[in-house]
Every structure is written in structure tokens, then in C-alpha cells.
Backbone bond lengths (Angstrom), bond angles and torsions (degrees), N, CA, C in turn:
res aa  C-N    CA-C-N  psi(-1)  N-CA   C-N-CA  omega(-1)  CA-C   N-CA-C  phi
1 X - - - 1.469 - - 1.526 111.22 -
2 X 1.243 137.06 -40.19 1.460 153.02 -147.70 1.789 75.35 -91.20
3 X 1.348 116.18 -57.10 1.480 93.59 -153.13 1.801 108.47 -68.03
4 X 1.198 124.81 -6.04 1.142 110.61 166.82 1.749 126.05 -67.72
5 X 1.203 115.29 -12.45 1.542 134.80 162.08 1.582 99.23 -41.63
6 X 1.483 102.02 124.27 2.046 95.42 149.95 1.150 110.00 -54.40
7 X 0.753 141.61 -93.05 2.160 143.57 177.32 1.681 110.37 -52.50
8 X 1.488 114.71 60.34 1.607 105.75 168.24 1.647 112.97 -51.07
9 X 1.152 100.47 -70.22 1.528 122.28 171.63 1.705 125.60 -17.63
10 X 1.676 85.08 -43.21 1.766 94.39 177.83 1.431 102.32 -79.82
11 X 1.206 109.08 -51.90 1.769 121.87 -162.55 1.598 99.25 -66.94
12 X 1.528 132.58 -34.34 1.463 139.29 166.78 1.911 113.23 -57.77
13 X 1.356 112.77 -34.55 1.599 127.29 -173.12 2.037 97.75 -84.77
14 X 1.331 103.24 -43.40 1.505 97.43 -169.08 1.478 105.59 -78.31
15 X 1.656 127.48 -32.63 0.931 101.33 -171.50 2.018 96.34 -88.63
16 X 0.907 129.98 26.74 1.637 116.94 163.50 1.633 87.06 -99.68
17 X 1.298 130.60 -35.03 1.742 102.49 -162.12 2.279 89.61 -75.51
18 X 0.874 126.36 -13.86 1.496 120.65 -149.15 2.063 93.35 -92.66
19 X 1.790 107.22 -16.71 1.403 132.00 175.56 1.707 104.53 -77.82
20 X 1.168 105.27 -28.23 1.291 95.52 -174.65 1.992 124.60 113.25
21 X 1.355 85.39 1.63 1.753 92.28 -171.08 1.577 83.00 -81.99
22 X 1.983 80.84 133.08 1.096 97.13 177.10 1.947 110.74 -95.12
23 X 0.848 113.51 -0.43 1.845 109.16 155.04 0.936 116.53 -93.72
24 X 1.288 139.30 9.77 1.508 130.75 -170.86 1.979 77.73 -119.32
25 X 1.244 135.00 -47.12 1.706 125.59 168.59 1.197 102.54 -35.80
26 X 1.537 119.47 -57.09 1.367 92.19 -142.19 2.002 92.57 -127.87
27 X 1.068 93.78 57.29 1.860 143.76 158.10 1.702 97.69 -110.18
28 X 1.360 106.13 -79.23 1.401 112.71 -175.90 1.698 106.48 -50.90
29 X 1.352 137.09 -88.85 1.278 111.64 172.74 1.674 134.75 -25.01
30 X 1.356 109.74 -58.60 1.455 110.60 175.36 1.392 139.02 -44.53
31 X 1.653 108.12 -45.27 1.560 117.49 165.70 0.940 126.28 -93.87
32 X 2.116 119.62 10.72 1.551 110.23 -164.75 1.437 88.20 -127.05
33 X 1.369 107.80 -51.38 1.817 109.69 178.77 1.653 114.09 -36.09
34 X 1.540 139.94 -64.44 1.222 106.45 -164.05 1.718 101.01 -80.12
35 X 0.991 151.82 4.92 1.686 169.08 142.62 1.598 89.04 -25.92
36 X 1.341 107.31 -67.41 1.825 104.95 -158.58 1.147 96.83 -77.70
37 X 1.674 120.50 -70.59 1.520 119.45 164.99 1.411 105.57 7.94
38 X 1.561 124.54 -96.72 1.146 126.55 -142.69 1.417 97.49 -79.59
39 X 1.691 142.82 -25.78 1.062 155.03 166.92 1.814 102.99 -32.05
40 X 1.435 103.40 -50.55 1.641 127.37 -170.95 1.465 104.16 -56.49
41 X 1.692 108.69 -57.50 1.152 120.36 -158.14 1.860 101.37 -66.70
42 X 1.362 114.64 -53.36 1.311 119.65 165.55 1.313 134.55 -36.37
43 X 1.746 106.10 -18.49 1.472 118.14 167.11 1.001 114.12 -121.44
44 X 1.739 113.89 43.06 1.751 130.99 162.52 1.394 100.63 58.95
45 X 1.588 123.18 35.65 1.459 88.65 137.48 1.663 129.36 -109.71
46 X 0.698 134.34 166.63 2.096 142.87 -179.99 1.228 93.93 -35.86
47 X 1.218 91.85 177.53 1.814 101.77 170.49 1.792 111.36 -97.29
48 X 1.161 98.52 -9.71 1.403 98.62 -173.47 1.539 97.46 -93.56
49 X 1.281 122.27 -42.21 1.548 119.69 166.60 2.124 117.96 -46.83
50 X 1.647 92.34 -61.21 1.934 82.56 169.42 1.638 121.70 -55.89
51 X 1.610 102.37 -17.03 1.658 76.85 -179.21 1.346 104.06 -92.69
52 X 1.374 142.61 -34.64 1.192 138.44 -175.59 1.375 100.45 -69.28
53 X 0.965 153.30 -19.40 1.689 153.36 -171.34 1.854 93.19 -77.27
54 X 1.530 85.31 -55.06 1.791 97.50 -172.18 1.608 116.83 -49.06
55 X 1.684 101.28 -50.18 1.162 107.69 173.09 1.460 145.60 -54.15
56 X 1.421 89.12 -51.50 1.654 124.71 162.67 1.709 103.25 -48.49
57 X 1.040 126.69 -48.53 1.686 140.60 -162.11 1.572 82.88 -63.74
58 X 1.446 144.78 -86.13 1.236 143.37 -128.42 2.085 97.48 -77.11
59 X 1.362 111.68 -24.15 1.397 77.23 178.17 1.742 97.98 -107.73
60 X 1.213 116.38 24.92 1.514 112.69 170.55 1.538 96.06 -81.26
61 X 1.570 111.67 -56.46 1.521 126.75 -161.61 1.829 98.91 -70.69
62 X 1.474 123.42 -14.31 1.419 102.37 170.71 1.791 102.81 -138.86
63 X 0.990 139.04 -18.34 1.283 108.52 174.99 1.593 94.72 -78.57
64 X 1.711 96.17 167.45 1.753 108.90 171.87 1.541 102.17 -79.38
65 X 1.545 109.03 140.75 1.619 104.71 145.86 1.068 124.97 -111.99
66 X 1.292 117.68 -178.20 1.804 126.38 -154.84 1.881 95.68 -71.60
67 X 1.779 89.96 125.31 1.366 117.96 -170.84 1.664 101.91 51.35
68 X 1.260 130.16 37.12 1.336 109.28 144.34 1.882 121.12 -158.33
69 X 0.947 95.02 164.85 1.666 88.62 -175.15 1.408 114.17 -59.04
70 X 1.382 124.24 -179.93 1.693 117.39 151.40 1.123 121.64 -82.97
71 X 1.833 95.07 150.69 1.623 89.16 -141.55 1.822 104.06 -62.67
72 X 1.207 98.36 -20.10 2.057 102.23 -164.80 1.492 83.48 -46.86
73 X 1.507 142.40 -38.16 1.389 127.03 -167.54 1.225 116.03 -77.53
74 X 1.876 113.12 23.61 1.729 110.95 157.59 1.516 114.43 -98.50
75 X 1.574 102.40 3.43 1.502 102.12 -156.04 1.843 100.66 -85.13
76 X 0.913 128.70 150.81 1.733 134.50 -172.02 1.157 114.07 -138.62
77 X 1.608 134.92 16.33 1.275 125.55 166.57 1.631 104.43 81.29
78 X 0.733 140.82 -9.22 1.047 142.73 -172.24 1.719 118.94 -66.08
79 X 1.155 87.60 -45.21 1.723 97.87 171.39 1.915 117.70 -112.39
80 X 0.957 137.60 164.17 1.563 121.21 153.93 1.288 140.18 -28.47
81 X 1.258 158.62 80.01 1.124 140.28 -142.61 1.423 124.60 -85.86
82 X 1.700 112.40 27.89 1.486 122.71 139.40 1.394 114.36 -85.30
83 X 1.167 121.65 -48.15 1.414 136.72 171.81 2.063 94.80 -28.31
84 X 1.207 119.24 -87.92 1.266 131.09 148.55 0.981 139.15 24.20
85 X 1.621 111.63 -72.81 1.165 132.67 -179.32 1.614 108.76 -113.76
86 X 1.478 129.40 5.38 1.441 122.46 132.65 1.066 107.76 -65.04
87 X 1.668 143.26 -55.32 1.470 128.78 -178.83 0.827 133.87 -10.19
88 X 2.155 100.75 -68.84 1.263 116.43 -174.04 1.541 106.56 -45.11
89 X 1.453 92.84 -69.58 1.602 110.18 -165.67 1.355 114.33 -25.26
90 X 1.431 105.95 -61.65 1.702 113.75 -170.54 1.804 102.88 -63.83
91 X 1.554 106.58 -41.12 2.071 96.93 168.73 1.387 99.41 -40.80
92 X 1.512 111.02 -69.12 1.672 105.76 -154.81 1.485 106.61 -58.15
93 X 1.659 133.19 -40.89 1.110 115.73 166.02 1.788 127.76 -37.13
94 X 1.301 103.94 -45.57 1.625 114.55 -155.07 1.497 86.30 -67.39
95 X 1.351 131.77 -50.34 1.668 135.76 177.60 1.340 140.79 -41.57
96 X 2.046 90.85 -31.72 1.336 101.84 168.77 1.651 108.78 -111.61
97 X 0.867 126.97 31.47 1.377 144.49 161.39 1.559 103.47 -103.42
98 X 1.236 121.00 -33.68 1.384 118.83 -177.37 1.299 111.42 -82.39
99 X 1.570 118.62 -32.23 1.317 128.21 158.68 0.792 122.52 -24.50
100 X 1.951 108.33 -80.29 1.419 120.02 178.85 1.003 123.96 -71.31
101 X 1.528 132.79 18.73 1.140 128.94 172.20 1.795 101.75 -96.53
102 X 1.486 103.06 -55.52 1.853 100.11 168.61 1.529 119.36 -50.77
103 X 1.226 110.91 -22.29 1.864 108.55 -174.33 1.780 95.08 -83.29
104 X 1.187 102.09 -44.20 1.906 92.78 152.80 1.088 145.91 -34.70
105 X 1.562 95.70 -75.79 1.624 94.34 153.77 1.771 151.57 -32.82
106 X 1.724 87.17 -53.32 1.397 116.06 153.29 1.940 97.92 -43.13
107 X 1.103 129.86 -89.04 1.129 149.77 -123.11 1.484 75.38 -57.25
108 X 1.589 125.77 -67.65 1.186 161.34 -150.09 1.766 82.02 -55.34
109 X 0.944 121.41 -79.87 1.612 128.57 -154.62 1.992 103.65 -58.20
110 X 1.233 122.80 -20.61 1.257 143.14 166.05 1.306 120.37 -69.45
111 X 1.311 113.95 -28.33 1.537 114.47 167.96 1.398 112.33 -111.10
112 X 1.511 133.66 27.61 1.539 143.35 128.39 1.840 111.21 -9.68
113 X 1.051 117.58 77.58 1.514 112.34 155.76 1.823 93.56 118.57
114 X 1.321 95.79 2.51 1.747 85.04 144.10 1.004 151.56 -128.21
115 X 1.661 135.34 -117.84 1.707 97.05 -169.18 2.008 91.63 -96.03
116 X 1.610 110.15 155.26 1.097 113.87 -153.50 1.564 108.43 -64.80
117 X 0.845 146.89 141.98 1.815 158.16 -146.10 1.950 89.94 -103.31
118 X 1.288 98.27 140.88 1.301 102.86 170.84 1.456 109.74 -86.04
119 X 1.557 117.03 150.00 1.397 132.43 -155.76 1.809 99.86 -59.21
120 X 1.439 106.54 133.89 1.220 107.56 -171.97 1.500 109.11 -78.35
121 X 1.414 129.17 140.28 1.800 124.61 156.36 0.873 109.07 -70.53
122 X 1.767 97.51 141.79 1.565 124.64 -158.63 1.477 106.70 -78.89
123 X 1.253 110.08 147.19 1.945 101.14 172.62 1.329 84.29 -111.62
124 X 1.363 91.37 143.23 1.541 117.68 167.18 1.465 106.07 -159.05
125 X 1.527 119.63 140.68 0.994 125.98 173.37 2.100 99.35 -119.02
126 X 1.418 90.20 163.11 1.260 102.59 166.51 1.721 113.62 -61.18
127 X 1.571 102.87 149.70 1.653 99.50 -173.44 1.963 104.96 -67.14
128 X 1.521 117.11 -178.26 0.824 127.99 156.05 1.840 141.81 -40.85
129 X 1.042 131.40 144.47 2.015 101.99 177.46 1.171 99.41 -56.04
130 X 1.641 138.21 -39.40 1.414 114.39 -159.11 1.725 109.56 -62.66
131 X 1.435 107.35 -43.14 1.393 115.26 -170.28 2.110 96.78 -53.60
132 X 1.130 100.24 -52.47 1.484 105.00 -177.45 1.573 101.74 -57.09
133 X 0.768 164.66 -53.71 1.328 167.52 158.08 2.215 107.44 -22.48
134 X 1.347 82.32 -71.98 1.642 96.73 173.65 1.420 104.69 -42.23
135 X 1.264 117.58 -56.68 1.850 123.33 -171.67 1.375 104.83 -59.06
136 X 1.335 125.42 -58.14 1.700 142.13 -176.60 2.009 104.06 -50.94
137 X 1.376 103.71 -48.70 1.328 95.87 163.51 1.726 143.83 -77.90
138 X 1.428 97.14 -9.84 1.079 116.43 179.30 1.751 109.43 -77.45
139 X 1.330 111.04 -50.02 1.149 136.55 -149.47 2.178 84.63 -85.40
140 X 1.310 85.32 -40.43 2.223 80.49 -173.22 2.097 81.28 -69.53
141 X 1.402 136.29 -45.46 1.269 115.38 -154.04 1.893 113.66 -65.52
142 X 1.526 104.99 -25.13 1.528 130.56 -177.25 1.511 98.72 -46.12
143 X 1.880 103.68 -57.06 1.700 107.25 -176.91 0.979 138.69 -82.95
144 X 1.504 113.87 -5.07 1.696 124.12 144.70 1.383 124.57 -50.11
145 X 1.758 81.88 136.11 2.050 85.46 172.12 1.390 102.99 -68.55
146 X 1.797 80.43 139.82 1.965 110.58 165.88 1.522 104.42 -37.01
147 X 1.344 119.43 -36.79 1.775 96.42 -168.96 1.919 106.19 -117.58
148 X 1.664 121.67 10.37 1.050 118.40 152.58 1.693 114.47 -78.02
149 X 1.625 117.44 -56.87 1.430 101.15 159.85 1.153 131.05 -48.14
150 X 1.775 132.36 -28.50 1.461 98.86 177.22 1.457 103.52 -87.29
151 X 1.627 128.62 -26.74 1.795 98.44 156.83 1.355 137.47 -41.84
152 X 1.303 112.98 -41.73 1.616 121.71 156.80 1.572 108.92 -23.18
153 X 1.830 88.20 -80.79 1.769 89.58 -168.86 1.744 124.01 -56.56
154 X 1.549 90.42 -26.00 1.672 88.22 177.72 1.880 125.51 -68.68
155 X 1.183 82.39 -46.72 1.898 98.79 154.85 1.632 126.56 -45.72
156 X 1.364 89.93 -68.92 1.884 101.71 -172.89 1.771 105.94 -74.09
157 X 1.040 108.55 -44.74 1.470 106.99 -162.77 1.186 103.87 -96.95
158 X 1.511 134.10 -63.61 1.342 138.73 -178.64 1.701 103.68 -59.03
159 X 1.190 134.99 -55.50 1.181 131.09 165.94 1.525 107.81 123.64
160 X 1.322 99.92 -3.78 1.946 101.50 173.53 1.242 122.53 -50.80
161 X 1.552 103.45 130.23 1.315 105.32 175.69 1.368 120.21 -85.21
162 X 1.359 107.65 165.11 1.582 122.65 -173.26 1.399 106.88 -38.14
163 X 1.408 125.75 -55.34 1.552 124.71 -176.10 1.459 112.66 -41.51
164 X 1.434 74.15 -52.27 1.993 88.45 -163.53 1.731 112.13 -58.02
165 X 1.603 110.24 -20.28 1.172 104.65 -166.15 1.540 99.04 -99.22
166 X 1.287 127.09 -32.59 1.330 132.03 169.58 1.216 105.99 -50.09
167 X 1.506 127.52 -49.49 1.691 116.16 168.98 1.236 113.48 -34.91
168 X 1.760 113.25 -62.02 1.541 125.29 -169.07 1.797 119.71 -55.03
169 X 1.534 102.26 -33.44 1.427 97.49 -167.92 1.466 101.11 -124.26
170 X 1.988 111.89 30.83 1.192 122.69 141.22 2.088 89.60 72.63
171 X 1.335 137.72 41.01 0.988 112.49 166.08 1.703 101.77 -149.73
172 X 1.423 107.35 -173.63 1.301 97.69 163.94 1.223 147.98 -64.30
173 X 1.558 143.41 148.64 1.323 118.07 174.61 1.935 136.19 -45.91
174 X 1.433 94.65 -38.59 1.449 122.88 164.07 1.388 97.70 -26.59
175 X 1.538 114.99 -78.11 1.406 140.47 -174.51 1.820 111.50 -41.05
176 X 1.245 111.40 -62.59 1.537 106.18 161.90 1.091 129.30 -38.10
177 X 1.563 107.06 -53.43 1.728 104.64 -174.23 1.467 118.87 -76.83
178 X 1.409 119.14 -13.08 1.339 137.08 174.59 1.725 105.02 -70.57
179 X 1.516 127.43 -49.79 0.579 116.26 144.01 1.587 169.08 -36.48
180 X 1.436 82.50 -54.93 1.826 93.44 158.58 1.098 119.76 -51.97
181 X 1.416 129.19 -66.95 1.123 155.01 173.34 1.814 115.82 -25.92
182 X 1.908 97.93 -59.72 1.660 84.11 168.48 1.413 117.45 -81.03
183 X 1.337 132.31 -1.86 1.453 142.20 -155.55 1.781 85.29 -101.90
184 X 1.506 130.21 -24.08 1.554 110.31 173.33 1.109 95.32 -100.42
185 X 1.425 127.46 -17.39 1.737 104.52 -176.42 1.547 108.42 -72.70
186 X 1.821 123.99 -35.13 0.951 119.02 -175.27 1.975 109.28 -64.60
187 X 1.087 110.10 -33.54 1.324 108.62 179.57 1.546 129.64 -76.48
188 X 1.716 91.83 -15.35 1.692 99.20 177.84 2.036 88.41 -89.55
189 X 1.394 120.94 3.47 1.905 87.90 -160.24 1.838 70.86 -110.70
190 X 1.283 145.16 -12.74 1.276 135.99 171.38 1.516 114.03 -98.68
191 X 1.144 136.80 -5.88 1.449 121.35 133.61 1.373 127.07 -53.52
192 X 1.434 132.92 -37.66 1.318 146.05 -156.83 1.502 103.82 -96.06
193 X 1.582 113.72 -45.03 1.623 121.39 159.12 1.574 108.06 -51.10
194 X 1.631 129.89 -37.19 1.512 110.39 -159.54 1.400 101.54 -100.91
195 X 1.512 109.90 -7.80 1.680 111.28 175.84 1.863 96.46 -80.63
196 X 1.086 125.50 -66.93 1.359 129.02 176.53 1.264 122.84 -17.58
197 X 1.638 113.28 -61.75 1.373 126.04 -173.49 1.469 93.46 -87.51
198 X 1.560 151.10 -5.09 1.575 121.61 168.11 1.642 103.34 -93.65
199 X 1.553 106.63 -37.13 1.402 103.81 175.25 1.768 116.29 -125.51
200 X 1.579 109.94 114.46 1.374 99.52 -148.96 1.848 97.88 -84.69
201 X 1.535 110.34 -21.61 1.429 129.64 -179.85 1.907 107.16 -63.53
202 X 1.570 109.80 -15.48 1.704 104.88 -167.56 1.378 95.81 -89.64
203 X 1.337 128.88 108.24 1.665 124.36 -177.55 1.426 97.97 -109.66
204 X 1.459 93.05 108.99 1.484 114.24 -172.86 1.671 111.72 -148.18
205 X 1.452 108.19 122.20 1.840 117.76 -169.39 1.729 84.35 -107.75
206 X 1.630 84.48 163.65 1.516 107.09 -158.27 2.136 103.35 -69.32
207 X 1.202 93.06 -17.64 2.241 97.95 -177.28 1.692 75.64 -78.80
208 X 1.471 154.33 -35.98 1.336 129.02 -149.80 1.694 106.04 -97.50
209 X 1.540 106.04 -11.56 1.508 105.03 -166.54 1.669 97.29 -79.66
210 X 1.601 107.46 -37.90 1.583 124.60 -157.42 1.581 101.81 -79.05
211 X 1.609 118.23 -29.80 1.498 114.56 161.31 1.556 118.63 -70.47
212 X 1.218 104.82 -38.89 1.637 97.39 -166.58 1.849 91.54 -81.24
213 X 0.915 101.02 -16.38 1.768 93.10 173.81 1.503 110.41 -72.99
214 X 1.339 119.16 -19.64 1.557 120.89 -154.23 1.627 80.36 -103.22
215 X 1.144 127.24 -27.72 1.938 113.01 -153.00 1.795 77.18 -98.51
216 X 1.239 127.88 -47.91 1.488 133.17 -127.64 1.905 114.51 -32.46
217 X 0.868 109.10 133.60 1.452 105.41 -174.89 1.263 95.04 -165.28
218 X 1.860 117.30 -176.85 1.349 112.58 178.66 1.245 118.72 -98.29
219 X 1.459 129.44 16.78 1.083 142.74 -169.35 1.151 99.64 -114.60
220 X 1.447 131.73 -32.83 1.504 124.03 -172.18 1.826 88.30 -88.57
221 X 0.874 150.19 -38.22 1.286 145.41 -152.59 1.750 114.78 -95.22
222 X 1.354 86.69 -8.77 1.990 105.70 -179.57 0.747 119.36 81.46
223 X 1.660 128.98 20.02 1.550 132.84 176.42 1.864 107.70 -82.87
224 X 1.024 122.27 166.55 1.334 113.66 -169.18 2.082 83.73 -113.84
């Protein structure tokens, strides 16, 4: 059953670390920890922030917490399970960035009626992979020709078939599907180019973007 999973392999490794094998833990720490680590640092946080994020991650992802499992027991193979467990990481980053931005605020609203505070620096972290995903596809649909995307949309979305569209754009059916075909390859090899060059650490091929697009939820991505 497992091997019908895209990621058997991952989903076979997580559930032995989630059993308790202690070489398959500290497998899982050893080859994934400096991975996120530096993953962290690449999305501006300190070094003292990736390791405590890092740290924090392994007994979130395997001990249970109150009323719920660990979280690694949301993970389903579905995607890579580095892919995965950068998620988490970068959620828990974005949270404690949001933190310190309210303990700011706080700080800020406490010094009301004294001398005026110099303008605070902004926290911002980089968006989520999904958001990065959304942008990468957006950005491959921008560089399509005006009349291969609206064959696209007439195809994919409207649902016209090949005949019908060969009537419309006056050619053979042959000709449509020839079309389509390089008009998604060009858009699957410039999504994967604009994810690459913003994040060179997200190693992600075009069958992994189109699954985690098909499962995507907050449970597959480790959000609660």
C-alpha cells in the first residue's frame, strides 16, 4: 500500500523515527538539521534563531502534545519529506517573527508620552512555499503567449475539446495537442526556473510542484 505513495521511502523512514527507532532519529536529525538550519538562515533568521527553530522542530515533529499526536504523524508521503519539514520550520519562523513584532508593539504602546522612539525595523520574513509556488506560477503564466494561454484556458478550464478548438484556431486537431503540450512544458520549465533562482535551497522538480499542488492543505504542509 505505502508503495503506491509518491514518497514511499519518506513516509516508510518517518513512520520508524515516529516508532521510536533510535537510528532512524538520529538519521532524521543528522541529515535534515543543518538542511533547515541553513534553509532558516536564508529566510533571515540569526543563527541562534535556525538552531532553536531546528531544535524545537524534532520534539514538536515526534513527541505527542496535549490532545494531539506529533506533528511528523500529519506527514503522508505525499510530498518529500525535506520539502515538509522546511515548511514547518519557516511556519514556526513566520510566528516568531510575528511575536516579536507584537512584543514591539507592546513595547511601543508603553512608551506613550515619552520621548518619541526611533522608527522601528520592519520584520518581514519571506512568504510561505505555498505562497512561493503561487508567485513561480504566476510569473511562468505572465510569459506565455496571449493566444497559447487563452488555448490553455479554453482547454483546461472551459473544457473544450481538441476538435472544437481546431475549428476556433482554424487548424488541425494534431496541431492543438502539439501545442498544448509545448505551451505546459514551457510553463512547467519557467515555474521551476523562478522557484530556483528566488530560493536556490527549495529542491523541487516540476511532478513535485503538481503533487503538492494537488494534496496542498494545512495538514500536508505541517501547519496546524
Amino acid at each position: 500500500m505505502h508503495d503506491a505513495l509518491p514518497y514511499p521511502a519518506d513516509f516508510e523512514f518517518a513512520q520508524k523515527c515516529l516508532e521510536g527507532d533510535a537510528a532512524a532519529i538520529e538519521e532524521l536529525q543528522r541529515d535534515f538539521g543543518p538542511i533547515i538550519a541553513a534553509y532558516l538562515v536564508h529566510r533571515g533568521a540569526s543563527a541562534r534563531q535556525a538552531h532553536d527553530i531546528t531544535d524545537a522542530l524534532w520534539a514538536d515533529c515526534l513527541a505527542p502534545r496535549a490532545s494531539f499526536r506529533p506533528r511528523l504523524a500529519t506527514y503522508n508521503g505525499q510530498a518529500p519529506l525535506q520539502i515538509w519539514l522546511k515548511t514547518v520550520a519557516l511556519n514556526q519562523l513566520i510566528k516568531l517573527h510575528g511575536q516579536e513584532k507584537r512584543r514591539l508593539e507592546i513595547s511601543i504602546d508603553h512608551q506613550v508620552g515619552q520621548a518619541p522612539l526611533p522608527p522601528a525595523p520592519e520584520l518581514t520574513t519571506e512568504a510561505p512555499l505555498l505562497v512561493l509556488m503561487r508567485s513561480a506560477l504566476e510569473a511562468a503564466f505572465q510569459k506565455c503567449a496571449a493566444e497559447d494561454f487563452v488555448l490553455l484556458q479554453l482547454a483546461h478550464t472551459d473544457g473544450l475539446r481538441h476538435e472544437e478548438l481546431a475549428r476556433m484556431f482554424e487548424c488541425v486537431p494534431s496541431t492543438i495537442s502539439r501545442r498544448l503540450v509545448l505551451a505546459q512544458e514551457e510553463i512547467a520549465a519557467e515555474t521551476i526556473r523562478f522557484i530556483r533562482q528566488a530560493d536556490p535551497l527549495v529542491e523541487l522538480k516540476w511532478e513535485d510542484f503538481v503533487e503538492l499542488c494537488r494534496v496542498a492543505s494545512p495538514a500536508c504542509f505541517g501547519v496546524d
